[in-house]
mmJSON file of the N, C-alpha and C atoms, coordinates in Angstrom:
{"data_MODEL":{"atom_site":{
"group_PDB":["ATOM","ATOM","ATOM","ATOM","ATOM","ATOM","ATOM","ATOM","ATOM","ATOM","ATOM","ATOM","ATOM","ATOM","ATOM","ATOM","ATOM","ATOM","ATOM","ATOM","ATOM","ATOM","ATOM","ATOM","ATOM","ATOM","ATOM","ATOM","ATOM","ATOM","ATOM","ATOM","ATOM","ATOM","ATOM","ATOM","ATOM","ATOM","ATOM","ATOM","ATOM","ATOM","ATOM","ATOM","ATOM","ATOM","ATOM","ATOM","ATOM","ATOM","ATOM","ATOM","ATOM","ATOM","ATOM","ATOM","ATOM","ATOM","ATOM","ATOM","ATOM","ATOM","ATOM","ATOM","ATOM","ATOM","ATOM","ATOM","ATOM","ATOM","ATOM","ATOM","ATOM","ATOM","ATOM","ATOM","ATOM","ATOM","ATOM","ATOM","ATOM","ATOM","ATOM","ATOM","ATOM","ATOM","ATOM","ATOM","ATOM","ATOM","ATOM","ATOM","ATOM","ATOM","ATOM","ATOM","ATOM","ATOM","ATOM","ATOM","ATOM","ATOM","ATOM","ATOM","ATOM","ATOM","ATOM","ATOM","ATOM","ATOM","ATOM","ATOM","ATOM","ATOM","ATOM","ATOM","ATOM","ATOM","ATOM","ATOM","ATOM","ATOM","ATOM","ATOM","ATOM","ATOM","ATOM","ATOM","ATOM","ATOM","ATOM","ATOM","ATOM","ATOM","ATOM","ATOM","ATOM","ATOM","ATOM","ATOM","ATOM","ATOM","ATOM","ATOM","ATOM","ATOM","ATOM","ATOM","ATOM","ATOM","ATOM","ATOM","ATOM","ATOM","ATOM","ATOM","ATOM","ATOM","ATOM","ATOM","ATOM","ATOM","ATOM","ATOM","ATOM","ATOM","ATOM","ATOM","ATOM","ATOM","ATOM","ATOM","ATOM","ATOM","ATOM","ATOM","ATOM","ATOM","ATOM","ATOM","ATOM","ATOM","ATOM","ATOM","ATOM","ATOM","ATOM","ATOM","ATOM","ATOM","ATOM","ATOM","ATOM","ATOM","ATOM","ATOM","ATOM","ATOM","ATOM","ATOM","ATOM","ATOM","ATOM","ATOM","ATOM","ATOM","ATOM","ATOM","ATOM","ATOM","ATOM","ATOM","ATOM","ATOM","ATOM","ATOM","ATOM","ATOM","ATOM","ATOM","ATOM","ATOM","ATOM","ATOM","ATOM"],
"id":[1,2,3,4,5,6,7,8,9,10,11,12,13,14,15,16,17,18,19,20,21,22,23,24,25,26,27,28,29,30,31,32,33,34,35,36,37,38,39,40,41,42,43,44,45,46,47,48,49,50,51,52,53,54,55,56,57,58,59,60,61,62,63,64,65,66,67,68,69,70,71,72,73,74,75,76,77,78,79,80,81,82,83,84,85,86,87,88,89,90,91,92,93,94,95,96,97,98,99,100,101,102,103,104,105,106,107,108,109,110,111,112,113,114,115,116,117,118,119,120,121,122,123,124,125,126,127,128,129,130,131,132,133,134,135,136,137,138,139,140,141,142,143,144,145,146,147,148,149,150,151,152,153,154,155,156,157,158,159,160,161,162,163,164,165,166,167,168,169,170,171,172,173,174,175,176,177,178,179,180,181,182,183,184,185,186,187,188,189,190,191,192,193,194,195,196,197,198,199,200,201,202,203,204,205,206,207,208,209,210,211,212,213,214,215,216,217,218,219,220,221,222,223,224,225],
"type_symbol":["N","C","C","N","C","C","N","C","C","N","C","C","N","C","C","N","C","C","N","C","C","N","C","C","N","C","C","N","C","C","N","C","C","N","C","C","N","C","C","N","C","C","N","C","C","N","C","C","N","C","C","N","C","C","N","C","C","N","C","C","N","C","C","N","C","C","N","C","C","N","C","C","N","C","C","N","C","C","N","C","C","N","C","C","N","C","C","N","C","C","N","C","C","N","C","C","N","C","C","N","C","C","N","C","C","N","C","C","N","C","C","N","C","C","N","C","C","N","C","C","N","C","C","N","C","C","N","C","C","N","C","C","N","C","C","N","C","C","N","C","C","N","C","C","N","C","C","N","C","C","N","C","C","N","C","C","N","C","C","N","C","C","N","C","C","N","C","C","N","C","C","N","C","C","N","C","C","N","C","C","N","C","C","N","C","C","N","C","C","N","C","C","N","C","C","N","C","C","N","C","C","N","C","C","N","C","C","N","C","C","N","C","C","N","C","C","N","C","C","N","C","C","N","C","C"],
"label_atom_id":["N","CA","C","N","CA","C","N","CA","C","N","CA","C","N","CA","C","N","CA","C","N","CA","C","N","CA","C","N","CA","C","N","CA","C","N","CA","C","N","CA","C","N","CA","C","N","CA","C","N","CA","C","N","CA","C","N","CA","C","N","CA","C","N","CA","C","N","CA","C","N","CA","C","N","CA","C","N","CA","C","N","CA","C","N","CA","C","N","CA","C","N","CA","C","N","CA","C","N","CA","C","N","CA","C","N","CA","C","N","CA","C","N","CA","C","N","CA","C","N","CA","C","N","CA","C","N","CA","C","N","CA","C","N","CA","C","N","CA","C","N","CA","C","N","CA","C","N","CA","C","N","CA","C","N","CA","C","N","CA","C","N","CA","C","N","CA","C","N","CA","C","N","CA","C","N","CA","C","N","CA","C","N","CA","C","N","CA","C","N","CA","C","N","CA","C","N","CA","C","N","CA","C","N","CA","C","N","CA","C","N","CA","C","N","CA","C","N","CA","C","N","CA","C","N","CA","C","N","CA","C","N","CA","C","N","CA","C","N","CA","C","N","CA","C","N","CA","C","N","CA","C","N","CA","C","N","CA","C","N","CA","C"],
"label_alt_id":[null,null,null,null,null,null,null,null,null,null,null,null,null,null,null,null,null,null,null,null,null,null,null,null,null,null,null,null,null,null,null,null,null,null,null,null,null,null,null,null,null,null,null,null,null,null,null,null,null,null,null,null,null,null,null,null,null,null,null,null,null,null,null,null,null,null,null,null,null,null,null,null,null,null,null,null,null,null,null,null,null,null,null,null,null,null,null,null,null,null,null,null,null,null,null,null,null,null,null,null,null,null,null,null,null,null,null,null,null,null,null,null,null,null,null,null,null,null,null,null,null,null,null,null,null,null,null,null,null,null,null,null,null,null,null,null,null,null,null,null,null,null,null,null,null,null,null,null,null,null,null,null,null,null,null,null,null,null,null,null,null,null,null,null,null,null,null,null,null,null,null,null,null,null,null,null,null,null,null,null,null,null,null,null,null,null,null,null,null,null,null,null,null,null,null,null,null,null,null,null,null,null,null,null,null,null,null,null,null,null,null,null,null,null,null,null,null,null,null,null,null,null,null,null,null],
"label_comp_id":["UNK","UNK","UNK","UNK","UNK","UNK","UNK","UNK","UNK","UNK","UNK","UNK","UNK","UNK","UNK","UNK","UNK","UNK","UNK","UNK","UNK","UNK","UNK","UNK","UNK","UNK","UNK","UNK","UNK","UNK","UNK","UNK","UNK","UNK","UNK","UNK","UNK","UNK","UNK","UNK","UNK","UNK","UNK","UNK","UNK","UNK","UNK","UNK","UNK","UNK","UNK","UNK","UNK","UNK","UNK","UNK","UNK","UNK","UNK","UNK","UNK","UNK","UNK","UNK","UNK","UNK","UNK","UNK","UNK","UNK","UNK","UNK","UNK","UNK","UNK","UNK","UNK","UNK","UNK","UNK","UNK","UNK","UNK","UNK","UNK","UNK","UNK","UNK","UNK","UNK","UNK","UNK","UNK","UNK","UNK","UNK","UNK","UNK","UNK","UNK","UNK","UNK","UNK","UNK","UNK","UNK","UNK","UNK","UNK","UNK","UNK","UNK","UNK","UNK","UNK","UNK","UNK","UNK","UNK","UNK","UNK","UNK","UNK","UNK","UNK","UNK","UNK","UNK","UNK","UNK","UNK","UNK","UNK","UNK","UNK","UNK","UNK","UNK","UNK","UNK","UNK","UNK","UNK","UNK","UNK","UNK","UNK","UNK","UNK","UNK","UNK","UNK","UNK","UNK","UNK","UNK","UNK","UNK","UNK","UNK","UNK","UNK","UNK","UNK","UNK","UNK","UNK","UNK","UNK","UNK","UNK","UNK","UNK","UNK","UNK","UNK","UNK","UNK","UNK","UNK","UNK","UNK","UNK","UNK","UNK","UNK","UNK","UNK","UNK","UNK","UNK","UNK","UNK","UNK","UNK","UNK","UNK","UNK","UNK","UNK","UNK","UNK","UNK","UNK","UNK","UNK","UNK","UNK","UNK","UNK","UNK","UNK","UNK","UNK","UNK","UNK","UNK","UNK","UNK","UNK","UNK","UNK","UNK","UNK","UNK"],
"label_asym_id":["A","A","A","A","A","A","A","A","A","A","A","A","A","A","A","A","A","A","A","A","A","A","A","A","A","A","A","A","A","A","A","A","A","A","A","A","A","A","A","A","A","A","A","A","A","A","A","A","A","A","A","A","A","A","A","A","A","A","A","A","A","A","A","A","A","A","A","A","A","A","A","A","A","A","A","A","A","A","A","A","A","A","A","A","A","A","A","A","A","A","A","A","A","A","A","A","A","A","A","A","A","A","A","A","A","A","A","A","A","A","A","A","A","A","A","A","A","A","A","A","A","A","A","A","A","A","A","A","A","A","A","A","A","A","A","A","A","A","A","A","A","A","A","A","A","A","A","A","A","A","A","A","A","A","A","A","A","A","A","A","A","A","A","A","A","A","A","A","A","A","A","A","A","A","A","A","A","A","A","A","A","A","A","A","A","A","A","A","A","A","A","A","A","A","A","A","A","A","A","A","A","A","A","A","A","A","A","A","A","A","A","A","A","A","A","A","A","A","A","A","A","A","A","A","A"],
"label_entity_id":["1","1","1","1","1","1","1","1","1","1","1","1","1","1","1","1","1","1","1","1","1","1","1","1","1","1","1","1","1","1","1","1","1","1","1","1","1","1","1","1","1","1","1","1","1","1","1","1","1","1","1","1","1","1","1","1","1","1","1","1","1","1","1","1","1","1","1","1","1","1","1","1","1","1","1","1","1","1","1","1","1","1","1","1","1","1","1","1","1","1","1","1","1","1","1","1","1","1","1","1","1","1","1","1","1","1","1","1","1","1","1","1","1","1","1","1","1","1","1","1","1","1","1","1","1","1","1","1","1","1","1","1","1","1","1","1","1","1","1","1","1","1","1","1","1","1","1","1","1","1","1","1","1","1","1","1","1","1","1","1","1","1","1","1","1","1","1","1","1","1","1","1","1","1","1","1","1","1","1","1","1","1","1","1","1","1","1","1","1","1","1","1","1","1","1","1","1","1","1","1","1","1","1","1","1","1","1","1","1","1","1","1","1","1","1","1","1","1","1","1","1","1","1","1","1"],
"label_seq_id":[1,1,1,2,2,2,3,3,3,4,4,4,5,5,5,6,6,6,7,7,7,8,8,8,9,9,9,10,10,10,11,11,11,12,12,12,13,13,13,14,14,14,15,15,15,16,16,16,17,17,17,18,18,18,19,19,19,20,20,20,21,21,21,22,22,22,23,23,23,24,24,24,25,25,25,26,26,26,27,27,27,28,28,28,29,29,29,30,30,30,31,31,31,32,32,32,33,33,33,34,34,34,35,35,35,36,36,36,37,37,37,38,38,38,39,39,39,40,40,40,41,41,41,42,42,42,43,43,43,44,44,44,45,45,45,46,46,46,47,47,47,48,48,48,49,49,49,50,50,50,51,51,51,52,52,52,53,53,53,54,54,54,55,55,55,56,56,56,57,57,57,58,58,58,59,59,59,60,60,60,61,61,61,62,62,62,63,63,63,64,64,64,65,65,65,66,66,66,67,67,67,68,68,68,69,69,69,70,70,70,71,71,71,72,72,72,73,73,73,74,74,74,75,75,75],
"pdbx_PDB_ins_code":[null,null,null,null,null,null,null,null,null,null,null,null,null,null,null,null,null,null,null,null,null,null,null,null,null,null,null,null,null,null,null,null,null,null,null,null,null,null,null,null,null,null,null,null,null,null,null,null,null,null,null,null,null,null,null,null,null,null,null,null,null,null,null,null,null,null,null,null,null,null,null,null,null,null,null,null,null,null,null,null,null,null,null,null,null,null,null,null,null,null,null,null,null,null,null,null,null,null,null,null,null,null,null,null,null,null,null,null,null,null,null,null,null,null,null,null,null,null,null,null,null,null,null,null,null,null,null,null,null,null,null,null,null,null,null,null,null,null,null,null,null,null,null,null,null,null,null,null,null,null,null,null,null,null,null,null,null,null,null,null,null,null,null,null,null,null,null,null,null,null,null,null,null,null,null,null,null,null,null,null,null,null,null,null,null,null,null,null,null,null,null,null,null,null,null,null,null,null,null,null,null,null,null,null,null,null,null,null,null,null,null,null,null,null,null,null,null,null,null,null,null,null,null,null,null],
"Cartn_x":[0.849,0.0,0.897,0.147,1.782,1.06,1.892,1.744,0.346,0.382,-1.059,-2.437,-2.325,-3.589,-3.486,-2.669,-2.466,-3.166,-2.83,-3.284,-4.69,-5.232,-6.453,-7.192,-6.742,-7.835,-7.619,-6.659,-6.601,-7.48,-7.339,-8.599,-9.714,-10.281,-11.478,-12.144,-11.24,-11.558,-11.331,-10.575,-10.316,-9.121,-8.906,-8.058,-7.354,-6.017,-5.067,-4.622,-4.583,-3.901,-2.816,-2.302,-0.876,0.288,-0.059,0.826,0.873,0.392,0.263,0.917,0.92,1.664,2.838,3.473,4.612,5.469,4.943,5.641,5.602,4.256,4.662,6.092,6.705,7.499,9.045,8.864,9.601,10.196,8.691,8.497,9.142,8.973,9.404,10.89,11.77,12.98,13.791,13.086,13.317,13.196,14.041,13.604,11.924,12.041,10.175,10.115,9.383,9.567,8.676,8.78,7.98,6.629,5.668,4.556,4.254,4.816,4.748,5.148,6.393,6.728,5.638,4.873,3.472,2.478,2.548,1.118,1.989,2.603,3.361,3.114,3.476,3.569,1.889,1.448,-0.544,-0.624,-0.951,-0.761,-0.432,0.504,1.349,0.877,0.159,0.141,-1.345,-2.233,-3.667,-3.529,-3.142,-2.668,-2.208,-1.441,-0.839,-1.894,-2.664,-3.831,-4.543,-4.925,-6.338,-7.359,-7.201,-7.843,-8.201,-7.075,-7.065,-6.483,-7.214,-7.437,-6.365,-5.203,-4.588,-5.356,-5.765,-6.439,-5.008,-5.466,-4.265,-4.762,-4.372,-4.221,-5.717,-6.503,-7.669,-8.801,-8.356,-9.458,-9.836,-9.118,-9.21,-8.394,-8.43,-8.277,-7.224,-5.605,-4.588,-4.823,-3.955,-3.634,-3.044,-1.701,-0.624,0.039,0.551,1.196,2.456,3.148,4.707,5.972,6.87,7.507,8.252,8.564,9.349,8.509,7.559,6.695,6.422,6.185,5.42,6.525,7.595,8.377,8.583,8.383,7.984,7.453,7.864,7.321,6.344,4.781,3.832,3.542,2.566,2.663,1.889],
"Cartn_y":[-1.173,0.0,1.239,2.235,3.5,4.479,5.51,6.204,7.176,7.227,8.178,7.439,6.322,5.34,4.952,4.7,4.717,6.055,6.97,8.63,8.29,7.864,8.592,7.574,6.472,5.194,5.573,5.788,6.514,7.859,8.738,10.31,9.514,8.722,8.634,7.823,6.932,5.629,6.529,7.505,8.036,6.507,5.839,4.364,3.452,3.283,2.568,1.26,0.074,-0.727,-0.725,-1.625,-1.509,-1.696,-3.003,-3.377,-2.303,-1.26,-0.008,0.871,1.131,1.791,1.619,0.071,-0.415,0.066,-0.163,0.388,1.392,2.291,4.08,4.289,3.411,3.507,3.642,2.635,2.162,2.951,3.639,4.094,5.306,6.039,6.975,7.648,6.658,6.572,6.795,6.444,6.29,7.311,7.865,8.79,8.897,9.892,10.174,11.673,12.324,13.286,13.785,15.879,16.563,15.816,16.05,15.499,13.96,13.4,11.813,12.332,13.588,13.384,13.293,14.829,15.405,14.842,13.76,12.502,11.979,11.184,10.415,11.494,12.713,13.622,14.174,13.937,14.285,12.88,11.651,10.581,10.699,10.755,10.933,11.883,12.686,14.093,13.603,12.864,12.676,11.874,10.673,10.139,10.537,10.889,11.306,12.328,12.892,14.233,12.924,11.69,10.964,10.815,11.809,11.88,10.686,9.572,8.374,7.355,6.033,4.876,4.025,3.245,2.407,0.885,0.077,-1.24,-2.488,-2.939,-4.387,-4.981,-6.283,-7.137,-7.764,-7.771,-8.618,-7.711,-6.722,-5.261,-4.622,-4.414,-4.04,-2.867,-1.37,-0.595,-0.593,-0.204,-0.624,0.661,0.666,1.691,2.415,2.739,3.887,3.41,4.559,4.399,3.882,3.675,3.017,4.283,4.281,5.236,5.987,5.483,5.173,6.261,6.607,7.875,8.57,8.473,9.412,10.758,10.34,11.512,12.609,12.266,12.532,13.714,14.704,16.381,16.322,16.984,17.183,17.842,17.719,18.632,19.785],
"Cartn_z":[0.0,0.0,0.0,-0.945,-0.772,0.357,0.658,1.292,1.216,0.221,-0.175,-0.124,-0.498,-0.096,1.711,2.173,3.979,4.428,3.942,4.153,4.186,2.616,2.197,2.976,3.506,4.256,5.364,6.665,7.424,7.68,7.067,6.796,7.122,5.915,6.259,7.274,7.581,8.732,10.032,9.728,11.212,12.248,11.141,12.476,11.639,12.023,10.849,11.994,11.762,11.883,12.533,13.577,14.098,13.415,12.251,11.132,10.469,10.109,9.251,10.085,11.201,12.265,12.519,11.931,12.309,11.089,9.971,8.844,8.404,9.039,8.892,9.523,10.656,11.273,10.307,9.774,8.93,7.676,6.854,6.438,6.29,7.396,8.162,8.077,8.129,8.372,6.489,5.568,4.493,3.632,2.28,1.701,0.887,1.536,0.96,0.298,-1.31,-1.154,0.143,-0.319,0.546,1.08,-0.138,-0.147,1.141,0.744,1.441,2.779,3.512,4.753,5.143,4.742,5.038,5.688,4.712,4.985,6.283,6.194,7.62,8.692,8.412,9.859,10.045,9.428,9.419,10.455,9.509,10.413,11.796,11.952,13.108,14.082,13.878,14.247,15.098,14.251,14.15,15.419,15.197,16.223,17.753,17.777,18.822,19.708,18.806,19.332,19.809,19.304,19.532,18.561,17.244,16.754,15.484,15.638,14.645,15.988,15.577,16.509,15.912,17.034,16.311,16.679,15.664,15.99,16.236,17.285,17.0,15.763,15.193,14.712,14.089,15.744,16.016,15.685,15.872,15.198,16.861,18.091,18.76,19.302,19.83,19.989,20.553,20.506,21.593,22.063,23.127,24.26,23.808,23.651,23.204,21.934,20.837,20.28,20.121,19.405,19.537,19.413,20.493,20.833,19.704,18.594,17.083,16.343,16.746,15.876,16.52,17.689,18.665,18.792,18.623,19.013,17.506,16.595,14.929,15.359,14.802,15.277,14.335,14.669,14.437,12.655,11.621,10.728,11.404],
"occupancy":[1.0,1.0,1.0,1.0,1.0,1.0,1.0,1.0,1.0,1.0,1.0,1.0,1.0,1.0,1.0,1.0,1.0,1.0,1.0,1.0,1.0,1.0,1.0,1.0,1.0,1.0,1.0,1.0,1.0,1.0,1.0,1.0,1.0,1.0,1.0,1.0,1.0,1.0,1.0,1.0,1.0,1.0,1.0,1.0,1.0,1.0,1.0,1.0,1.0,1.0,1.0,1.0,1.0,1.0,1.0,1.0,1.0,1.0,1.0,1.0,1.0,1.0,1.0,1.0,1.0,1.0,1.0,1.0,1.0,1.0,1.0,1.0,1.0,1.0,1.0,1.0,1.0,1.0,1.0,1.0,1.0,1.0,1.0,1.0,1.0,1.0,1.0,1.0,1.0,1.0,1.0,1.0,1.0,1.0,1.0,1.0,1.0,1.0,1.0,1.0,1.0,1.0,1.0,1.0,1.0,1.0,1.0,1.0,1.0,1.0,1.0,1.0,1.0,1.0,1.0,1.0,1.0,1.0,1.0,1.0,1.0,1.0,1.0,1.0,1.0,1.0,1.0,1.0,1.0,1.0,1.0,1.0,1.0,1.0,1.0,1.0,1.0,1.0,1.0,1.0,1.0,1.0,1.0,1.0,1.0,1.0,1.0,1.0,1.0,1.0,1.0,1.0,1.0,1.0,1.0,1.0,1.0,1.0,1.0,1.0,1.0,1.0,1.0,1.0,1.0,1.0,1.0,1.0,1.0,1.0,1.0,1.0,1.0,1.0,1.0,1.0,1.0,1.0,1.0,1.0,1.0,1.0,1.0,1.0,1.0,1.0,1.0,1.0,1.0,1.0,1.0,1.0,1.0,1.0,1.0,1.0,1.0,1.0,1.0,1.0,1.0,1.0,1.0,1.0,1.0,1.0,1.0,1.0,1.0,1.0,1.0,1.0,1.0,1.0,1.0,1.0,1.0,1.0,1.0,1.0,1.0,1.0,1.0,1.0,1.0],
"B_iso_or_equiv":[0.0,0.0,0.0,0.0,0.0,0.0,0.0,0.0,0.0,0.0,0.0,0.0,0.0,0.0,0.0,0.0,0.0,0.0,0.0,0.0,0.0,0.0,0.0,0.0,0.0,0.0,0.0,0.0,0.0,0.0,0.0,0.0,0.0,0.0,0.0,0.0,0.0,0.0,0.0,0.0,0.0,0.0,0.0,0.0,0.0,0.0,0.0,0.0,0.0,0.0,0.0,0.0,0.0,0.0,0.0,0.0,0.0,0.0,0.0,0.0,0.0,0.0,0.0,0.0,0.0,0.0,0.0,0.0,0.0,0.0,0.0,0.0,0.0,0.0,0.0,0.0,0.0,0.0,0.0,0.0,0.0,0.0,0.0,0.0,0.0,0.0,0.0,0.0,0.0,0.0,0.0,0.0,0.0,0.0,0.0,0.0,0.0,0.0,0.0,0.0,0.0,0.0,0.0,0.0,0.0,0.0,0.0,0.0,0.0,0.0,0.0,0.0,0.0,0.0,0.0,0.0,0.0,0.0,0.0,0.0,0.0,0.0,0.0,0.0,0.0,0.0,0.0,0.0,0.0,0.0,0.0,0.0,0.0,0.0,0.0,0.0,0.0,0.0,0.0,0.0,0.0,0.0,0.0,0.0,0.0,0.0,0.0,0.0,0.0,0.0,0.0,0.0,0.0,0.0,0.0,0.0,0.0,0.0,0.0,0.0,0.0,0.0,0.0,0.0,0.0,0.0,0.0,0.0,0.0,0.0,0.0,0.0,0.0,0.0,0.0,0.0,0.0,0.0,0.0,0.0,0.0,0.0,0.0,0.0,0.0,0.0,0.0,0.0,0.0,0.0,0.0,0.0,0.0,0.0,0.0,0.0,0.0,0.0,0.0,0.0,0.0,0.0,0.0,0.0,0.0,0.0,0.0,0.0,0.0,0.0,0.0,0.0,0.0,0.0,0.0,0.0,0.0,0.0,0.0,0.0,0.0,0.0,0.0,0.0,0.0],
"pdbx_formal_charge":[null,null,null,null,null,null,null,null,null,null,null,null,null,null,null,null,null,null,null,null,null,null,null,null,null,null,null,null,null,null,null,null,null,null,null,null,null,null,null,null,null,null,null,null,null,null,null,null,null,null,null,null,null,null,null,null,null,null,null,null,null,null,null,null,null,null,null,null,null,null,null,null,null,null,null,null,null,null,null,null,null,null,null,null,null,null,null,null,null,null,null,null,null,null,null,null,null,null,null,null,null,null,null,null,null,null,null,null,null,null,null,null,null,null,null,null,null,null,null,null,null,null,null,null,null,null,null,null,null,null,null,null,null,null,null,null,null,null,null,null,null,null,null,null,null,null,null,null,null,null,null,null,null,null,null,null,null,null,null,null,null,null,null,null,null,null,null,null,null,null,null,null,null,null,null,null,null,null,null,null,null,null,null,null,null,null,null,null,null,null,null,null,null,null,null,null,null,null,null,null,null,null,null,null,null,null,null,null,null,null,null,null,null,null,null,null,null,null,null,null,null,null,null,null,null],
"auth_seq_id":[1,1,1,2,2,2,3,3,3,4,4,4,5,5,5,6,6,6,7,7,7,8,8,8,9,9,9,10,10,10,11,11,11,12,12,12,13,13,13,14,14,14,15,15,15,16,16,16,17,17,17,18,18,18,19,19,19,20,20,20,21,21,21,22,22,22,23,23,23,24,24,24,25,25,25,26,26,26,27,27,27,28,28,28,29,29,29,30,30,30,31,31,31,32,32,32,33,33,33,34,34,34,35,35,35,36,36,36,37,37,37,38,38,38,39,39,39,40,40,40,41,41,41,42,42,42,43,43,43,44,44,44,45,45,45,46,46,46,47,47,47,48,48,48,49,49,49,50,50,50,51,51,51,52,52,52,53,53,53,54,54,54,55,55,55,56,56,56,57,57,57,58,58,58,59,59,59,60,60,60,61,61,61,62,62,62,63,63,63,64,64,64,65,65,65,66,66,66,67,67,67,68,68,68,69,69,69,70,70,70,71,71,71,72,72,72,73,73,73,74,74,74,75,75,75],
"auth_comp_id":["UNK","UNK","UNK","UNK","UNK","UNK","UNK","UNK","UNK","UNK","UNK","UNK","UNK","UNK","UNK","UNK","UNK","UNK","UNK","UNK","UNK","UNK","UNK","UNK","UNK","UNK","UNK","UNK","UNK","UNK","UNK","UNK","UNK","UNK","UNK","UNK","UNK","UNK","UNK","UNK","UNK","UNK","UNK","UNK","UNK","UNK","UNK","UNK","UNK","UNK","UNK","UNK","UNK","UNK","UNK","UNK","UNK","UNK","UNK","UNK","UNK","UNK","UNK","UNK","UNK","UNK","UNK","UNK","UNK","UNK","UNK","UNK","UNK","UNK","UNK","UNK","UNK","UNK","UNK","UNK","UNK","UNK","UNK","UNK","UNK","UNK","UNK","UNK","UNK","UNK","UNK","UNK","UNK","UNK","UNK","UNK","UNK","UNK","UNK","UNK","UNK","UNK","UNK","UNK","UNK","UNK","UNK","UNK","UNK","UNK","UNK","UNK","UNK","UNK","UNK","UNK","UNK","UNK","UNK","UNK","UNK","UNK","UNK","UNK","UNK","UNK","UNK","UNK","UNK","UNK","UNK","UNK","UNK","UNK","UNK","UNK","UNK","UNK","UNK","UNK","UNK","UNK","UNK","UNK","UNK","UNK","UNK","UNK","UNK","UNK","UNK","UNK","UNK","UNK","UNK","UNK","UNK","UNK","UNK","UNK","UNK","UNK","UNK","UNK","UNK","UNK","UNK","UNK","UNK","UNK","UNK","UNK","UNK","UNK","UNK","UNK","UNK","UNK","UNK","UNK","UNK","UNK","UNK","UNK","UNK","UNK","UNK","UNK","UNK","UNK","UNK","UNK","UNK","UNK","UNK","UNK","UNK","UNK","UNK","UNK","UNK","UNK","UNK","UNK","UNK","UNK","UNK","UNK","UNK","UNK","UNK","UNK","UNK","UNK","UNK","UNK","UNK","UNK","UNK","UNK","UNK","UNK","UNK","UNK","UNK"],
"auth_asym_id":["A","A","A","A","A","A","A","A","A","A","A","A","A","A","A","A","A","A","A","A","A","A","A","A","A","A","A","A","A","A","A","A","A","A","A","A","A","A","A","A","A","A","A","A","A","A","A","A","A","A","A","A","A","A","A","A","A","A","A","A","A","A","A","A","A","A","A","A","A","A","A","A","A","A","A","A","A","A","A","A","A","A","A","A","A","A","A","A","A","A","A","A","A","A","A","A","A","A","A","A","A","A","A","A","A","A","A","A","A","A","A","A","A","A","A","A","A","A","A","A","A","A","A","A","A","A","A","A","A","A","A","A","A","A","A","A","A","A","A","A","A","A","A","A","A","A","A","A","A","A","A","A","A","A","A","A","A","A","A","A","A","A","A","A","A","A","A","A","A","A","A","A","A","A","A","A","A","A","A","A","A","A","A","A","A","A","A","A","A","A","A","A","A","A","A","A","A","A","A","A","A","A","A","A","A","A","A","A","A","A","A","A","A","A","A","A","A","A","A","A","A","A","A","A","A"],
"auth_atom_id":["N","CA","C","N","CA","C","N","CA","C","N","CA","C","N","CA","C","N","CA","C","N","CA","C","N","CA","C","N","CA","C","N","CA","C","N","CA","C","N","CA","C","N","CA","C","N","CA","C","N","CA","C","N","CA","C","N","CA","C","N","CA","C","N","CA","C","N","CA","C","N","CA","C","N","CA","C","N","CA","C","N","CA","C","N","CA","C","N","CA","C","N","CA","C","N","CA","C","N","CA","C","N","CA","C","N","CA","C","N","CA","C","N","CA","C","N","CA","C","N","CA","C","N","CA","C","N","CA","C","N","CA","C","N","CA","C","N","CA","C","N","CA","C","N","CA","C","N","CA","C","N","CA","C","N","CA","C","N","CA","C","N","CA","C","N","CA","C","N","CA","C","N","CA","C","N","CA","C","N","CA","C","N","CA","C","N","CA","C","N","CA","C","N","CA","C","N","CA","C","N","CA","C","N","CA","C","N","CA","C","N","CA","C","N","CA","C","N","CA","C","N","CA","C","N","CA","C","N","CA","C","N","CA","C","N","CA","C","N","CA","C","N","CA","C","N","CA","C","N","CA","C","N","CA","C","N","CA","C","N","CA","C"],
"pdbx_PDB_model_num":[1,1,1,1,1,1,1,1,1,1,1,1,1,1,1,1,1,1,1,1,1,1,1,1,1,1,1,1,1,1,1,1,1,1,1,1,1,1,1,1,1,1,1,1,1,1,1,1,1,1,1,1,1,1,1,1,1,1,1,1,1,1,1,1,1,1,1,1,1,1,1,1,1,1,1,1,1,1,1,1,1,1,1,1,1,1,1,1,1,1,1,1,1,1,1,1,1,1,1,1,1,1,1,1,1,1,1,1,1,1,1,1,1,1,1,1,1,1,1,1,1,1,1,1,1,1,1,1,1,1,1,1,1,1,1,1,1,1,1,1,1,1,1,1,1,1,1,1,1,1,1,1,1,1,1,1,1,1,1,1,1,1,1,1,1,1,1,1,1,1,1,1,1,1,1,1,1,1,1,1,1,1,1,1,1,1,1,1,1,1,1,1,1,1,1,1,1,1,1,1,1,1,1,1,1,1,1,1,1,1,1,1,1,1,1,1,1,1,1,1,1,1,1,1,1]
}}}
């Protein structure tokens, strides 16, 4: 899945996956242009406010984010 489809299913679900969380992680770390940081740091951003749900695996709501993004300065 690229970055812009993670974005645009994320936006509207308002809630991404932990596996999707793990490799925004990943993701993250890698060259991306402008555009793509953007989306990762929206993500990120959404998150961290509360405003997007990370689901485990099983489709259940975890607790906190993973430390590997959380510190990712806000867009």
């Amino acid at each position: 899945m690229s970055i812009e489809q993670l974005f645009i299913n994320t936006s509207l679900s308002q809630k991404i996956t932990q596996n999707d969380w793990e490799k925004l992680s990943i993701i993250a770390n890698s060259p991306l242009t402008p555009e793509e940081q953007l989306m990762v740091r929206r993500i990120v951003h959404s998150v961290r406010r509360g405003w997007f749900c990370i689901l485990s695996p099983e489709g259940r709501l975890c607790a906190a984010a993973s430390e590997d993004l959380s510190t990712l300065s806000p867009a």
